[in-house]
C-alpha positions in Angstrom: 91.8 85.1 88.7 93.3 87.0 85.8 94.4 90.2 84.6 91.4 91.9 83.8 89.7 90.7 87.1 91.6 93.2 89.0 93.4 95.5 87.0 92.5 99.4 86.9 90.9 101.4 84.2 91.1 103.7 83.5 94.3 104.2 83.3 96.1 107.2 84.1 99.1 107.6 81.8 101.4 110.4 79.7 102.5 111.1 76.8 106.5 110.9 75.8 106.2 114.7 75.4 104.8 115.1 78.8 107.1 117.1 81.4 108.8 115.4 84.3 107.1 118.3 86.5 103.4 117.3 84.8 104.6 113.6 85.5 105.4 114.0 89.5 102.0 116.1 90.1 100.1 113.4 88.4 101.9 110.7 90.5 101.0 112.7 93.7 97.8 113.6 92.5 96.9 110.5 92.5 99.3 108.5 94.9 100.5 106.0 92.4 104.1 105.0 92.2 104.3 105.7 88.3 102.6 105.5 84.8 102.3 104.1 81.6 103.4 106.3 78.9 101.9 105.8 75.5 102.2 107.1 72.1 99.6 109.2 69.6 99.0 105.5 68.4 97.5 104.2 71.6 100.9 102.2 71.7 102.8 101.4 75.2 106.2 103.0 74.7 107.6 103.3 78.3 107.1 103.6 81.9 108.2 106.5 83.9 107.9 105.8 88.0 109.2 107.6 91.4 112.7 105.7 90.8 113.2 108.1 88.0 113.1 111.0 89.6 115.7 110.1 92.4 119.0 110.8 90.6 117.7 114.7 89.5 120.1 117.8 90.2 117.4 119.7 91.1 117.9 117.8 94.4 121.5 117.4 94.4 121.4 113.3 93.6 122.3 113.3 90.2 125.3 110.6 90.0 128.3 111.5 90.3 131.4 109.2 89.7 135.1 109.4 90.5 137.2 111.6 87.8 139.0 107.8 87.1 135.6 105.8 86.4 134.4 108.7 84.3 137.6 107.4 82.2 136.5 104.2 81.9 132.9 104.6 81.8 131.3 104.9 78.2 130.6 108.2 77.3 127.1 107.1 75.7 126.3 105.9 79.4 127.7 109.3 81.0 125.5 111.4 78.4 122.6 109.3 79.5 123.1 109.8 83.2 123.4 113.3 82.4 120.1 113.5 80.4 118.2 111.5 83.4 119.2 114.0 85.6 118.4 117.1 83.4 115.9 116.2 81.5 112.3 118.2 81.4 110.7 115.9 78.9 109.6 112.3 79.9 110.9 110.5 76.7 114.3 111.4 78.5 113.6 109.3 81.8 111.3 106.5 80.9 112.1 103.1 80.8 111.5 102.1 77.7 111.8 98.1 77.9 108.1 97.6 79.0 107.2 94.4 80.7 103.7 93.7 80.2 100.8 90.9 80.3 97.2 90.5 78.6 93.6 90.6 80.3 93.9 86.6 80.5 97.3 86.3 81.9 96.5 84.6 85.0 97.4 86.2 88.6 100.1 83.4 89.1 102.1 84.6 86.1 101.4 88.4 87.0 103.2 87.7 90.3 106.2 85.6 88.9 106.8 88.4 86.5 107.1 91.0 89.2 109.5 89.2 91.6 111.2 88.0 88.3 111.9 91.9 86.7 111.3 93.4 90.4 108.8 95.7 89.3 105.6 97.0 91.3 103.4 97.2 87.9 102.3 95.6 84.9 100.3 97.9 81.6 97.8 95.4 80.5 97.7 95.2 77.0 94.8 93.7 74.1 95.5 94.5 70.1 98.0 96.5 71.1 96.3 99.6 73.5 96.3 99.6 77.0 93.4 98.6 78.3 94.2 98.4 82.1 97.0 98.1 84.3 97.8 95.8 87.5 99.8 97.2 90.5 101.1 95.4 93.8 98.3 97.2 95.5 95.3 95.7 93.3 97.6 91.7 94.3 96.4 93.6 97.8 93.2 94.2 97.2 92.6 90.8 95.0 94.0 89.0 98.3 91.8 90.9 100.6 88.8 90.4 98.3 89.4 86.7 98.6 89.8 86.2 102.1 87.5 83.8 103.9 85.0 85.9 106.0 85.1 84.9 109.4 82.9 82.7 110.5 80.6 82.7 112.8 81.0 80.5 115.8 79.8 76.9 114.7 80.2 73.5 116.5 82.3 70.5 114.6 82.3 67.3 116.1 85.6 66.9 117.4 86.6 64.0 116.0 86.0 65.9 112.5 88.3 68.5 113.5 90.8 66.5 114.1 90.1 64.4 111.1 90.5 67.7 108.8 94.3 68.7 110.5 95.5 64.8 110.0 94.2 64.9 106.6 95.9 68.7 105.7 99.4 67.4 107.4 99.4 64.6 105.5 99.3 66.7 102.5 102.3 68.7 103.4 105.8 68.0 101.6 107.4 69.9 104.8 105.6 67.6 107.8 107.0 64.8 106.3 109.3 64.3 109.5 107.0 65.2 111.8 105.2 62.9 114.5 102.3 64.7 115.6 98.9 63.7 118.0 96.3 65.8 117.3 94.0 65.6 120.7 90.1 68.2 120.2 88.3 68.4 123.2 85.1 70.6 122.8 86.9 72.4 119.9 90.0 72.9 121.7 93.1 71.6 119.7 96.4 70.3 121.4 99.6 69.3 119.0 102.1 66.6 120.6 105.1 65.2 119.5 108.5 66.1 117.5 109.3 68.4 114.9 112.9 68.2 113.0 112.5 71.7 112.1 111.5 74.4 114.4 109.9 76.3 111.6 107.3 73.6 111.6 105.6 74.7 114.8 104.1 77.7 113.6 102.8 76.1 110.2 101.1 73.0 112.3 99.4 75.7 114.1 98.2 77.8 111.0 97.2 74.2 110.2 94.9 74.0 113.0 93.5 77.8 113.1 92.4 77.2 109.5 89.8 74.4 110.3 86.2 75.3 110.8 85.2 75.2 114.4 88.3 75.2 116.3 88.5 77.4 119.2 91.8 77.3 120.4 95.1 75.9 119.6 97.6 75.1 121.9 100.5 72.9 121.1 103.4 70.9 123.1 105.6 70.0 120.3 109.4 69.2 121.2 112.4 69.9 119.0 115.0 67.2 118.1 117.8 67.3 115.6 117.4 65.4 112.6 120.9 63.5 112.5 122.1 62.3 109.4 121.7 58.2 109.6 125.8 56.7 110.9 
């Protein structure tokens, strides 16, 4: 999946000469965390979101510091807080560096850019213009969307069953310490042996949940500490 499998268009956005007032209803309106704001051009310039209207002295949060850090502080940084917190223009609270992707950026990058920058949305952008935008909540609905349908009750062989969770332990860098027995009876699943990490129980029974046909899982795995060879 890419970009422009899941991102939203149109896209709601403002202009830098929109108000902060015309900026919150639209956010509400809508119940999206915050919007693109582009230029005359068609150009991304900035982003304004809900985080930008928390420090506002129409609600008493604007920041206030301690008469000694307001010595030390930059007065370009104090005139900026000040302007965040007064402003009525969004130009005046944006953020301005805009992290963005392209309609082939694939979801894998998408999601390393937003735990990387620790931000909930992405413009999408082609020659230029927004063309879409990608949000946590469309990573949501692209997860959802992709989720295996469940099944309808089918028969494996047990011996297949337990072919498929050998085979998908195997393949784990984590069970590499393990010593499991996997014992299927009529599609019922039982897990013996030792783990070295007690983390590892739960992910050899996701193991087992996740193969077509088994019914239940139950597991009698023991817990040992992995001592360091004397």
């Amino acid at each position: 999946m890419n970009a422009a499998d899941m991102m939203a268009q149109p896209v709601i956005s403002v202009a830098p000469d929109t108000t902060v007032a015309e900026a919150a209803r639209l956010m509400l309106q809508h119940r999206i965390s915050g919007l693109p704001v582009v230029d005359p051009s068609g150009r991304v310039v900035g982003v304004v979101s809900e985080g930008d209207f928390l420090r506002r002295a129409e609600t008493g949060t604007e920041r206030h510091r301690p008469r000694w850090l307001e010595f030390v502080t930059a007065p370009g940084r104090l005139a900026q807080d000040y302007a965040h917190a007064h402003a009525r223009k969004v130009r005046d609270v944006m953020t301005a560096q805009v992290h963005s992707v392209a309609p082939e950026t694939p979801v894998e990058e998408i999601i390393q850019l937003m735990e990387r920058r620790r931000i909930k949305r992405l413009p999408v952008i082609e020659a230029d213009r927004l063309v879409g935008i990608v949000t946590r909540a469309d990573l949501v609905r692209a997860f959802l969307h992709n989720l295996p349908q469940p099944e309808r009750e089918i028969i494996v062989p047990d011996a297949e069953i337990r072919e498929r969770i050998v085979a998908e332990i195997a393949k784990q860098p984590w069970a590499r310490h393990v010593r499991i027995d996997v014992h299927v009876v009529r599609g019922e699943v039982e897990l013996r042996g030792t783990i070295t990490e007690e983390r590892s129980r739960a992910a050899l029974q996701v193991i087992a949940e996740n193969v077509a046909g088994v019914r239940r899982v139950r597991h009698r795995l023991v817990w040992i500490e992995n001592l360091p060879a004397s």
